[in-house]
C-alpha positions in Angstrom: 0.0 0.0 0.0 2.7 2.1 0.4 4.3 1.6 -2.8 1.5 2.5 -4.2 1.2 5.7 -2.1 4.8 6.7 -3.2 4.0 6.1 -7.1 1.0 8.5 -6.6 2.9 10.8 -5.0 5.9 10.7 -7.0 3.7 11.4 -10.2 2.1 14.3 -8.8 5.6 15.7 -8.2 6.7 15.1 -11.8 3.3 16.9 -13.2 4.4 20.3 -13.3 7.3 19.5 -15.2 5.3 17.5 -17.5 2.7 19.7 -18.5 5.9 22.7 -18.7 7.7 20.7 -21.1 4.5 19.4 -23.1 2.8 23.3 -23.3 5.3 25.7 -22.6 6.7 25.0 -26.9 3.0 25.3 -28.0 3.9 28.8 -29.8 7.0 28.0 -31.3 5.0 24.7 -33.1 2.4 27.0 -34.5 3.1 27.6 -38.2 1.0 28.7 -41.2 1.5 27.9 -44.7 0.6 30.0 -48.2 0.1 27.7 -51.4 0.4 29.2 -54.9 -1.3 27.8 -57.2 -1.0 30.7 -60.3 -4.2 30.1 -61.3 -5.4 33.6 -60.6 -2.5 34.4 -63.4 -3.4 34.3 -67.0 -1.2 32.4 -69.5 2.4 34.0 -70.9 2.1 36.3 -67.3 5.8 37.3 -66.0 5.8 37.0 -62.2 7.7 39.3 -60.4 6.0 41.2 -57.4 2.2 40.3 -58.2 2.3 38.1 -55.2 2.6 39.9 -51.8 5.9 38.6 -50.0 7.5 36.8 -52.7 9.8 38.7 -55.6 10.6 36.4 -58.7 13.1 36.4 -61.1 12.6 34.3 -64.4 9.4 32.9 -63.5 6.3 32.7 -66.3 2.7 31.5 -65.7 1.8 28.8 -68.5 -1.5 27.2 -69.2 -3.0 24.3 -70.4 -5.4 26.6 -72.4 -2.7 28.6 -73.9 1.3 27.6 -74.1 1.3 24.5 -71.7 1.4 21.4 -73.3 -0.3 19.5 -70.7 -0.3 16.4 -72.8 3.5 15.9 -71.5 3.7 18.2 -68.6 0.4 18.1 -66.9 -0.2 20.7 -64.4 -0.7 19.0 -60.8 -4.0 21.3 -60.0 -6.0 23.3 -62.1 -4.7 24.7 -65.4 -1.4 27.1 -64.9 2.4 26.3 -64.1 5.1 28.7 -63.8 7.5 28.3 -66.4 11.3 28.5 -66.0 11.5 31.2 -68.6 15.4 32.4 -69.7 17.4 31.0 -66.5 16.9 29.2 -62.7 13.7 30.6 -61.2 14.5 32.9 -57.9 12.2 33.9 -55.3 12.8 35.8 -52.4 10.8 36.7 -49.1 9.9 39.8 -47.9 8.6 38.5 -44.2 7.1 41.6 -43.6 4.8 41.6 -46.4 4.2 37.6 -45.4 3.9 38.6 -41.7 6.3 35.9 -41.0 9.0 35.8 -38.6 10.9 33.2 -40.8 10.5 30.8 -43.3 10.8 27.4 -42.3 9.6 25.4 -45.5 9.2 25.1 -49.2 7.6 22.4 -51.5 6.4 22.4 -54.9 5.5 19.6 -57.9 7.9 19.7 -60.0 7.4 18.1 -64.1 11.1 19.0 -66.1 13.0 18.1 -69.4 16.5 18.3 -67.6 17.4 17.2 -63.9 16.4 20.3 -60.8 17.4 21.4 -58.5 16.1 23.1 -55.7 18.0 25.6 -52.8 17.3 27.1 -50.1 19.1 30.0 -49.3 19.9 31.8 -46.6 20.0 36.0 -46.3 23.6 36.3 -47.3 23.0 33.8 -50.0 24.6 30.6 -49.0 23.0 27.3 -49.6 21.4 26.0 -46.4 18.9 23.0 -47.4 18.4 21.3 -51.0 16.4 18.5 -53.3 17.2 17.2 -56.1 14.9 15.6 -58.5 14.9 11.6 -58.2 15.3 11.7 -62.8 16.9 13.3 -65.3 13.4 14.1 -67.1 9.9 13.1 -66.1 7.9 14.4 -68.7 4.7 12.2 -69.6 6.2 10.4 -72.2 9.6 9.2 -70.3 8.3 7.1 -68.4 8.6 8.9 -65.4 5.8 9.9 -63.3 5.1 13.6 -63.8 4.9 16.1 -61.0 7.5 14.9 -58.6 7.2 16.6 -55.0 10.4 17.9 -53.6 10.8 20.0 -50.4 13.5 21.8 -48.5 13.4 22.5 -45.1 15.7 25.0 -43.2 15.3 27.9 -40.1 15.2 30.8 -41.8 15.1 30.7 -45.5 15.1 34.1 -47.1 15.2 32.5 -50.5 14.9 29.6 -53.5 16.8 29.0 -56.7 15.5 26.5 -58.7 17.5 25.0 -61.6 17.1 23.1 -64.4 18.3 23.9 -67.6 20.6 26.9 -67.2 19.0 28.2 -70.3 15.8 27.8 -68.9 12.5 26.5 -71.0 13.3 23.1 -69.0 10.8 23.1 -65.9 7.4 23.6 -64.5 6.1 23.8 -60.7 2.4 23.6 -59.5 1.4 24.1 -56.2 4.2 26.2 -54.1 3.9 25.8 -50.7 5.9 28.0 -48.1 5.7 27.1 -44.5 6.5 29.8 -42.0 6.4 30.9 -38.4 3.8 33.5 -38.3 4.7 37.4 -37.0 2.8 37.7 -33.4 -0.4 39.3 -33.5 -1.1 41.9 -30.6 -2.8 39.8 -27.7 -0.6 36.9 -28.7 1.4 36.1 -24.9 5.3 36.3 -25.5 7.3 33.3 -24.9 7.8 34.4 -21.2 4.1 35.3 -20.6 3.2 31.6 -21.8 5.7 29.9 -19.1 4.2 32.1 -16.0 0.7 31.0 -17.2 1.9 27.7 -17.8 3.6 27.1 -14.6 0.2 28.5 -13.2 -1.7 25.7 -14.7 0.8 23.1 -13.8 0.6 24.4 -9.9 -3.5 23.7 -9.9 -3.0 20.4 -11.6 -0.6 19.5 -9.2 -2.5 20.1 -6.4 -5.9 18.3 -7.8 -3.5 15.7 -8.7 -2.5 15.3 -5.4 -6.3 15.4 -3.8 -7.1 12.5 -6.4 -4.0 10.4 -6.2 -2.9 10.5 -2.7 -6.3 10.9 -1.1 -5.7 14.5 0.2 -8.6 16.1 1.6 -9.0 19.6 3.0 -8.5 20.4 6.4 -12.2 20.6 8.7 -12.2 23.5 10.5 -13.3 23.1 14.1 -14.6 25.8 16.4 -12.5 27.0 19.2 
């Protein structure tokens, strides 16, 4: 009976700490993500700031309807692509126009005529996360199944190059996903506001934990 007793009590003990370490990262796992899927963008359409919080650089919008030829490089949603159009696609962040604090993530379908690949870059331009495609080419009629998914992942990405054929004309991507850790919208706790309320919380569990576990009860008062 004791044992038991000391288990009970012993968990009770550990709860705070539990409920700390399982809570008190709740805002840094909140993340948001924006897809583009360029079908708001009619075909032969040169991105470049028509999207708020992302810049491009050699980037065309394609559709099946006009200068795609889905037939071999099917779009993976809906009718448009953007193009590689003269040279590797760039895009860069602007995290205030995203309300980010940092990127964290990029993905994209990929369907190509020459091997990509695709960086991650960092603000002073260095590479800090990469993919590159699993084929040479995976256009319908190479066998290859079209629209191949890669992803980077990295802490702060300010930046993507994407590279095909140097000359460009050699890759689509449908549906760009960007992952990022939003900006803190006023009434949002700070980090340190979250581990007082937190440790708050973990003080009242504790002490119901201890009432149910141990068999606690309140003190009866008893006139003098």
């Amino acid at each position: 009976m004791r044992d038991k007793k000391t288990k009970k009590q012993t968990f009770a003990r550990l709860l705070p700490t539990v409920v700390l370490a399982a809570l008190s990262s709740a805002p840094a796992l909140y993340s948001a993500q924006l897809t583009l899927d360029f079908e708001a963008f009619s075909d032969l359409t040169e991105l470049t700031t028509q999207v708020p919080g992302l810049t491009f650089v050699n980037g065309t919008v394609i559709t099946s309807t006009g200068s795609l030829f889905a037939d071999e490089a099917p779009p993976f949603s809906g009718i448009a692509v953007l193009l590689d159009a003269g040279g590797p696609i760039g895009i860069t962040f602007q995290l205030a126009q995203l309300k980010a604090l940092s990127v964290t993530g990029v993905s994209a379908y990929f369907t190509y005529v020459s091997a990509v690949t695709f960086e991650a870059l960092a603000a002073d331009g260095s590479v800090i996360g990469s993919a590159t495609s699993a084929f040479s080419e995976n256009f319908v009629s190479s066998g290859n199944a079209p629209n191949e998914l890669l992803e980077v992942v990295a802490p702060d990405i300010r930046a993507l190059r994407i590279t095909g054929d140097l000359a460009g004309g050699s890759v689509t991507l449908d549906d760009l996903t960007v992952t990022f850790e939003p900006g803190r919208l006023s009434g949002v706790p700070e980090p340190q506001a979250w581990i007082l309320m937190l440790g708050g919380i973990a003080a009242l569990c504790s002490r119901q934990a201890v009432r149910r576990l141990c068999g606690a009860r309140q003190p009866t008062r008893t006139g003098v």
